[in-house]
TIVO-2410 file (N, C-alpha, C; in nm, 3 decimals):
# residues 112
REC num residu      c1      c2      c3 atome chaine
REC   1      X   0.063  10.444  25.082     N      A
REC   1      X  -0.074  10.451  25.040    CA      A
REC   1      X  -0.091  10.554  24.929     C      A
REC   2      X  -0.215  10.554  24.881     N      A
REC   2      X  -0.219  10.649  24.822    CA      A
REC   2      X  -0.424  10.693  24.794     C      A
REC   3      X  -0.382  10.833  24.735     N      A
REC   3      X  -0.530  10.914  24.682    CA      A
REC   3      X  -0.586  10.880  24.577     C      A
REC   4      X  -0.694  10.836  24.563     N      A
REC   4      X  -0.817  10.824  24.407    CA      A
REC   4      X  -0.892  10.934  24.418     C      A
REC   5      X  -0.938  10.988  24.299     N      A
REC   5      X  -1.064  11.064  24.262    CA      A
REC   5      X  -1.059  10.992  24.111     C      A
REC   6      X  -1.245  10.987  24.132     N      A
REC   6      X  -1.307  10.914  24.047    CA      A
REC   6      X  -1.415  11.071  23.943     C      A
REC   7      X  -1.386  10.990  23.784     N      A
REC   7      X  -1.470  11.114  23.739    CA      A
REC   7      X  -1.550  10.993  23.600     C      A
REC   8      X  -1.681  10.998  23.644     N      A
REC   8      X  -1.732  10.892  23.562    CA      A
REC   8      X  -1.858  11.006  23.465     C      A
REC   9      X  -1.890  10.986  23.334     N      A
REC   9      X  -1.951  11.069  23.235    CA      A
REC   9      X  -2.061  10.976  23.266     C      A
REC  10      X  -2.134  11.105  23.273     N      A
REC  10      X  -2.311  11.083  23.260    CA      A
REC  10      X  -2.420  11.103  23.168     C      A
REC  11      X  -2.350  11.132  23.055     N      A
REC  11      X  -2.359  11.183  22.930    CA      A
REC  11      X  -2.367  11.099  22.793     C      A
REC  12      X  -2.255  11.016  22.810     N      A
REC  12      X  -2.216  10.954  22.702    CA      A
REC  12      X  -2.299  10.813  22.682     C      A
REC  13      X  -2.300  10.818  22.533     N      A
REC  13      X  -2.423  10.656  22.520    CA      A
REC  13      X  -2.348  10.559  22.534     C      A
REC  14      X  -2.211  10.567  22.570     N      A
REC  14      X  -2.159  10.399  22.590    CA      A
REC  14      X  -2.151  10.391  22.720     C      A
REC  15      X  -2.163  10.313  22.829     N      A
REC  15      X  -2.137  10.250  22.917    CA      A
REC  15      X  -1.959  10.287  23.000     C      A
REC  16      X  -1.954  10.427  23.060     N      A
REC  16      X  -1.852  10.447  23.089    CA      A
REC  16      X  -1.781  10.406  23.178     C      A
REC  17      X  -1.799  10.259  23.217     N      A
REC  17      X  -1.713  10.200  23.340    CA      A
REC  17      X  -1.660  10.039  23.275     C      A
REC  18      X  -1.676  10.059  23.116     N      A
REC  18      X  -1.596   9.960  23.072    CA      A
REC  18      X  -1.454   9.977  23.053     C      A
REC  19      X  -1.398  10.101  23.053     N      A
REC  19      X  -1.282  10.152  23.037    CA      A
REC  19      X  -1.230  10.208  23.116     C      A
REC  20      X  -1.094  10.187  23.140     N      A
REC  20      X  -1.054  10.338  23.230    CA      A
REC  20      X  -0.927  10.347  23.202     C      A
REC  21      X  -0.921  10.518  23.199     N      A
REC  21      X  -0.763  10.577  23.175    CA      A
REC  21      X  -0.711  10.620  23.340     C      A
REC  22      X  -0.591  10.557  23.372     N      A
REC  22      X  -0.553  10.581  23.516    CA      A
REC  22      X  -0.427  10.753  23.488     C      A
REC  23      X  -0.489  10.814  23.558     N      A
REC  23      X  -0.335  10.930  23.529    CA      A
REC  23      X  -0.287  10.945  23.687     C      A
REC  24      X  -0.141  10.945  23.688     N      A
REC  24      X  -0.076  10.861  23.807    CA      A
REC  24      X   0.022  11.035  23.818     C      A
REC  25      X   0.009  11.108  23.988     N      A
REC  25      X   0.080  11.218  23.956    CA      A
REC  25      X   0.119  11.209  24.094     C      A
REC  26      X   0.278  11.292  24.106     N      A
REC  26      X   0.298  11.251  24.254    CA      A
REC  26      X   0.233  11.375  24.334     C      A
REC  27      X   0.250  11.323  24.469     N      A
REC  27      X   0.201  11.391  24.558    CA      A
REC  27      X   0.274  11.550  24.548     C      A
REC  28      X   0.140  11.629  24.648     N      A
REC  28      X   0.204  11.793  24.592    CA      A
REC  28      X   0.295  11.816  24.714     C      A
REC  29      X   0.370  11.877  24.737     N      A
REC  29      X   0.494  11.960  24.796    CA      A
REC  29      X   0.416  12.016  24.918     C      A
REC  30      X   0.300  12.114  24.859     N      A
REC  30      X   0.222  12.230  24.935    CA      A
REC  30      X   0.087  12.197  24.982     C      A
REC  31      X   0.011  12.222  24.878     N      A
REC  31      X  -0.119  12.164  24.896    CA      A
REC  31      X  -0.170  12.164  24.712     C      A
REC  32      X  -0.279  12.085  24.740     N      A
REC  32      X  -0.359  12.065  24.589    CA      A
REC  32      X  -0.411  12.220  24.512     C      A
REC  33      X  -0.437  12.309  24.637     N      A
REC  33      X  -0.494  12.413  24.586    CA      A
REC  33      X  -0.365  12.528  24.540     C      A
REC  34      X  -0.245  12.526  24.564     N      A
REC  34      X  -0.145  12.539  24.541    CA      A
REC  34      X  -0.067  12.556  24.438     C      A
REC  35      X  -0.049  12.415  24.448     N      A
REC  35      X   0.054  12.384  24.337    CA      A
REC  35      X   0.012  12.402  24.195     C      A
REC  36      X   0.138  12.429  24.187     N      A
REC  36      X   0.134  12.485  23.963    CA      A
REC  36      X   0.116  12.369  23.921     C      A
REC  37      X   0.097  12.206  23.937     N      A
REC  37      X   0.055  12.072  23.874    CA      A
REC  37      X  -0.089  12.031  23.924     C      A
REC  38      X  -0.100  12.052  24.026     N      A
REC  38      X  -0.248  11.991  24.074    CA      A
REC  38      X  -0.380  12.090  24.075     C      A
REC  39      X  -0.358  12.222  24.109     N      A
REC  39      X  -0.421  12.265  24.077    CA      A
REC  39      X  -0.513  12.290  23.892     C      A
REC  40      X  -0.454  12.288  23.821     N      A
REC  40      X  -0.478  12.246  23.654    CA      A
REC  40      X  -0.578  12.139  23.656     C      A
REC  41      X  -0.499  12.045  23.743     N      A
REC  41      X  -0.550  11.907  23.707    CA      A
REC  41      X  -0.673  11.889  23.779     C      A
REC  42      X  -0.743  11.992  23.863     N      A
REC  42      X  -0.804  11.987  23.934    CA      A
REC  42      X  -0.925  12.057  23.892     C      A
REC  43      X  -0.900  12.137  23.791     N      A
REC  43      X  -0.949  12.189  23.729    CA      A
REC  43      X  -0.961  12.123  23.587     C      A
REC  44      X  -0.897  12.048  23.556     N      A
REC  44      X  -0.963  11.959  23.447    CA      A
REC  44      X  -1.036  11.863  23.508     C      A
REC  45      X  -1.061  11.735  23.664     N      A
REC  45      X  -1.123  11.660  23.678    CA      A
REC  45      X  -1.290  11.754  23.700     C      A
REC  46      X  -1.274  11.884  23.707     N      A
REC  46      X  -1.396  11.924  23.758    CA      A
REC  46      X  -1.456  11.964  23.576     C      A
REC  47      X  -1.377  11.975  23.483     N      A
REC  47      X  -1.436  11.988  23.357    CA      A
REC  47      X  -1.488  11.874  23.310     C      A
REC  48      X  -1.425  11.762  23.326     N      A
REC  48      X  -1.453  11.627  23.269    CA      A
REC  48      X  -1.559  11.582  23.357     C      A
REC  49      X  -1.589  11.593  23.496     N      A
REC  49      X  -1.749  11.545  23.546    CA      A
REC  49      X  -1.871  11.650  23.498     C      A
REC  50      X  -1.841  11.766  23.428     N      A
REC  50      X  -1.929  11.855  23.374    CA      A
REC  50      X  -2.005  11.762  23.269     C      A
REC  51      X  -2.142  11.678  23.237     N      A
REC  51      X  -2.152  11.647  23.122    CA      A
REC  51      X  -2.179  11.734  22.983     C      A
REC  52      X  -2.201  11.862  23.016     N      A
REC  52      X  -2.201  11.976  22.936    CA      A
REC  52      X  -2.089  12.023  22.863     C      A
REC  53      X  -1.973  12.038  22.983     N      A
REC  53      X  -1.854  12.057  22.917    CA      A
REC  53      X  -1.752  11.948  22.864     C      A
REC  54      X  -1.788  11.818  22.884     N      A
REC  54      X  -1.753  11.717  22.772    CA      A
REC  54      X  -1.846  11.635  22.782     C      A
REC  55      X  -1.886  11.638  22.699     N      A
REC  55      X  -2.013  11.510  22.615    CA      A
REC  55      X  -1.975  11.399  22.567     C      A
REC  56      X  -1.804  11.438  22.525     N      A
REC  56      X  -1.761  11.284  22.479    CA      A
REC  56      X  -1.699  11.233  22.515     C      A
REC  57      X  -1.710  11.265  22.656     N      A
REC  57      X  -1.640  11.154  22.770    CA      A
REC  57      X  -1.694  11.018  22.730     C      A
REC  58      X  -1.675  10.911  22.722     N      A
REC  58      X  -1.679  10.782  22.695    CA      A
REC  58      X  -1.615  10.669  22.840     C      A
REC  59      X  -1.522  10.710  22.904     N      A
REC  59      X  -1.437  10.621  23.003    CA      A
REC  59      X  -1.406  10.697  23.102     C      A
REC  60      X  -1.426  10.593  23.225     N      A
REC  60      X  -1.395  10.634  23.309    CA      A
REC  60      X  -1.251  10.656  23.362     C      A
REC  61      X  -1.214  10.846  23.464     N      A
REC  61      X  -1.076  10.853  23.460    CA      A
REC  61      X  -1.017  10.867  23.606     C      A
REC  62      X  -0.944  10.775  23.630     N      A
REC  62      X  -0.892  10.769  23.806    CA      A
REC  62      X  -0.760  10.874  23.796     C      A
REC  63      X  -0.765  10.924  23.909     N      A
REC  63      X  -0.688  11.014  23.913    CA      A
REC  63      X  -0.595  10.979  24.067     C      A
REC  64      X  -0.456  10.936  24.048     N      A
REC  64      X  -0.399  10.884  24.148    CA      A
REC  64      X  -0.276  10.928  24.203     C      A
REC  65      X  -0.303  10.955  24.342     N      A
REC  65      X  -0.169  11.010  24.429    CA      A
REC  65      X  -0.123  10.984  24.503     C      A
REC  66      X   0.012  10.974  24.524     N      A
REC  66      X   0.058  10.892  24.679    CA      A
REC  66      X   0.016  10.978  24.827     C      A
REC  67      X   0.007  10.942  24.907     N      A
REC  67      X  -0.017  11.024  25.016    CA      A
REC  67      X   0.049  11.136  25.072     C      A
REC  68      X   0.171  11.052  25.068     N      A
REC  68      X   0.301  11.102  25.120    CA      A
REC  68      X   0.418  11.148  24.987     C      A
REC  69      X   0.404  11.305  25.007     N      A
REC  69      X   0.548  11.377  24.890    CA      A
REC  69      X   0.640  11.263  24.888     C      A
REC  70      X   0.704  11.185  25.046     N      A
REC  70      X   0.818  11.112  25.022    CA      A
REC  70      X   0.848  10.946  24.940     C      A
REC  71      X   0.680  10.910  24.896     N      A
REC  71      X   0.672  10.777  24.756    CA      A
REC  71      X   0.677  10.812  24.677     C      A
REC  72      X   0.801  10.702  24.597     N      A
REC  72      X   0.790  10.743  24.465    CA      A
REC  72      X   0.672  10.719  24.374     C      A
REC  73      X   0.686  10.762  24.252     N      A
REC  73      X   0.569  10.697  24.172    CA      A
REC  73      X   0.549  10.600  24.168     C      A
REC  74      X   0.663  10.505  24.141     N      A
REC  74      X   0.692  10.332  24.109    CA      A
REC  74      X   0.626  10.267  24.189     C      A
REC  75      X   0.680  10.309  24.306     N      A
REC  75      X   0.586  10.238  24.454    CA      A
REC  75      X   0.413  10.285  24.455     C      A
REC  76      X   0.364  10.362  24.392     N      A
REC  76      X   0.204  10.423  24.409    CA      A
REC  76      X   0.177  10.313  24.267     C      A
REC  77      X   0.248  10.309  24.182     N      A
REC  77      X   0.154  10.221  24.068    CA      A
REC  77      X   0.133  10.087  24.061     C      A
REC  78      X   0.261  10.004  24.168     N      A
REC  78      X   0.270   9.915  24.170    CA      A
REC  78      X   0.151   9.848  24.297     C      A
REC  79      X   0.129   9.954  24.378     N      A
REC  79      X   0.022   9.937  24.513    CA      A
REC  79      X  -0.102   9.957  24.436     C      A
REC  80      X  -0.115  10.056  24.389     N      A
REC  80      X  -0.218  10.108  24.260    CA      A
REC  80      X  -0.261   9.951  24.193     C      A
REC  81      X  -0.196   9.924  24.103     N      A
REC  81      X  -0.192   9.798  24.026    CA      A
REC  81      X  -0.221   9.692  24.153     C      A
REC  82      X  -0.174   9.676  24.214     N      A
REC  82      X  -0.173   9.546  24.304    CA      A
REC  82      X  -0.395   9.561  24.401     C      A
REC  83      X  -0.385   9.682  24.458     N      A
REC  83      X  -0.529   9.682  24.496    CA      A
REC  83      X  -0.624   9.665  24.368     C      A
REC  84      X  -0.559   9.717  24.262     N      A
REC  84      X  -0.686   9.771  24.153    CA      A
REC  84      X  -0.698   9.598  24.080     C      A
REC  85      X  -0.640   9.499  24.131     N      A
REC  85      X  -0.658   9.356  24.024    CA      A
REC  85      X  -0.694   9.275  24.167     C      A
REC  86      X  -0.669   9.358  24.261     N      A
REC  86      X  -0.748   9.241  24.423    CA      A
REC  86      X  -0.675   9.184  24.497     C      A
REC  87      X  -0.504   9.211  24.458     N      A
REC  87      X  -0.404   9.188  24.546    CA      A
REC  87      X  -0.365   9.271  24.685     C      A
REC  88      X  -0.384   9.131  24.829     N      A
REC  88      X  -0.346   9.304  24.919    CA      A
REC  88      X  -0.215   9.267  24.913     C      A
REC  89      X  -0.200   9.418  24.914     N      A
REC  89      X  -0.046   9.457  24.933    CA      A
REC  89      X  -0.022   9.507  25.039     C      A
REC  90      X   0.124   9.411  25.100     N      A
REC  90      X   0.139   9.493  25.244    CA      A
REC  90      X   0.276   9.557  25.226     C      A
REC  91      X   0.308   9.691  25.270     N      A
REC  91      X   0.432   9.779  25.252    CA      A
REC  91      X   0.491   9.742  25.351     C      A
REC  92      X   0.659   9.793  25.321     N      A
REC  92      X   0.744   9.756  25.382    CA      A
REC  92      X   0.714   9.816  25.541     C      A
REC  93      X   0.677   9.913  25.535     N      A
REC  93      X   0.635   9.964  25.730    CA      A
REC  93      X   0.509   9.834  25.779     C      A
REC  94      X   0.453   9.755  25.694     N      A
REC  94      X   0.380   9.674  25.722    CA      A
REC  94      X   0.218   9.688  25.774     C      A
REC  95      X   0.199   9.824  25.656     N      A
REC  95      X   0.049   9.868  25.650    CA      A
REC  95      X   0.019   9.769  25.534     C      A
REC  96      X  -0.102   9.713  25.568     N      A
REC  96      X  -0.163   9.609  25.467    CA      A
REC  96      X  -0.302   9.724  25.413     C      A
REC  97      X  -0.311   9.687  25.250     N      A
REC  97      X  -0.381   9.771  25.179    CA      A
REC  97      X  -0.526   9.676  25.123     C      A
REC  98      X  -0.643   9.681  25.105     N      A
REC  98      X  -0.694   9.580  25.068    CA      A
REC  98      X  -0.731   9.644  24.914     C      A
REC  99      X  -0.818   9.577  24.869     N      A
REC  99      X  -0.886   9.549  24.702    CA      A
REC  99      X  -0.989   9.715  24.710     C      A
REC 100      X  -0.910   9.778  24.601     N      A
REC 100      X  -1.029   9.903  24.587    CA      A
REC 100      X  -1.194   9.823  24.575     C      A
REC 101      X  -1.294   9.931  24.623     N      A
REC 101      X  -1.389   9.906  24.604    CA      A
REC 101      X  -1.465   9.836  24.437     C      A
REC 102      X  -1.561   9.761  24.421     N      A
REC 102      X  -1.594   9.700  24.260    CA      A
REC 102      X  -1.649   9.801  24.215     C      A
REC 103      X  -1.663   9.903  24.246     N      A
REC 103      X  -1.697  10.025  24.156    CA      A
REC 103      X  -1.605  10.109  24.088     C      A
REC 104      X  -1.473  10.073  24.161     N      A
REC 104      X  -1.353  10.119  24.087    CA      A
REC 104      X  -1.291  10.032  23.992     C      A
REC 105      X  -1.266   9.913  23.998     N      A
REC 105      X  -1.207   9.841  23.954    CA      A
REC 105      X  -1.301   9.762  23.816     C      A
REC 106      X  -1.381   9.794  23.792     N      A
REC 106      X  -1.494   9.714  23.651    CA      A
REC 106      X  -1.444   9.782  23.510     C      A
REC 107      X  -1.376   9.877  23.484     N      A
REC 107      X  -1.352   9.894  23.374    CA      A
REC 107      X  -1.193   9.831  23.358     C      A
REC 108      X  -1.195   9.821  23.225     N      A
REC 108      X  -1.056   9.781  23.179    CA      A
REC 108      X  -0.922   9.878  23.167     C      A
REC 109      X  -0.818   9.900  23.219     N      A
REC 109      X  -0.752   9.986  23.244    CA      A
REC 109      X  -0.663  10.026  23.068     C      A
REC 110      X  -0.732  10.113  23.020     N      A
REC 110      X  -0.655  10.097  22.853    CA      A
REC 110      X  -0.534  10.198  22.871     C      A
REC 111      X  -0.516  10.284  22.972     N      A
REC 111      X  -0.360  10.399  22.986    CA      A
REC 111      X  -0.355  10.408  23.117     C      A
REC 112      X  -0.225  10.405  23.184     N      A
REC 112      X  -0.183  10.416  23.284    CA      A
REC 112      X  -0.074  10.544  23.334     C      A
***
């Protein structure tokens, strides 16, 4: 399985759920508040929902993690990819995943 956080601009005059940039990071070791990678990044998703501190947010940006330190990436993008177009995917332990919600999935995915 894996983690989403959603950061959509409230700011910008275009329509920010026609687009979306996916950034795909593996799971942390420790914890989010922790680690020398997630913590940053955690601190940039909280800059980018600021509409003050970016105005020219334009697209919406998913931010995606496996659950478990022990998936690789390959396996989170391909489950990633498979819920985010409406495919369920069932893993090899034989947890079945269904279709992210249509509030996630309406923009066009332009970086992965």
């Amino acid at each position: 399985g894996f983690d989403v956080a959603k950061v959509i601009s409230l700011s910008s005059g275009v329509v920010p759920t026609e687009e979306t940039i996916v950034l795909v990071v593996p799971a942390p070791t420790s914890t989010w508040g922790t680690s020398s990678l997630h913590f940053p990044l955690l601190y940039f998703l909280q800059r980018l929902s600021n509409a003050q501190q970016s105005p020219w947010l334009a697209k919406t940006i998913l931010l995606v993690s496996p659950t478990d330190s022990s998936t690789e990436l390959e396996s989170t993008i391909s489950t990633f990819l498979d819920t985010y177009l409406g495919t369920t995917y069932h893993s090899v332990e034989g947890e079945s995943i269904s279709q992210l919600p249509p509030d996630y999935t309406m923009g066009i995915i332009r970086n992965l």
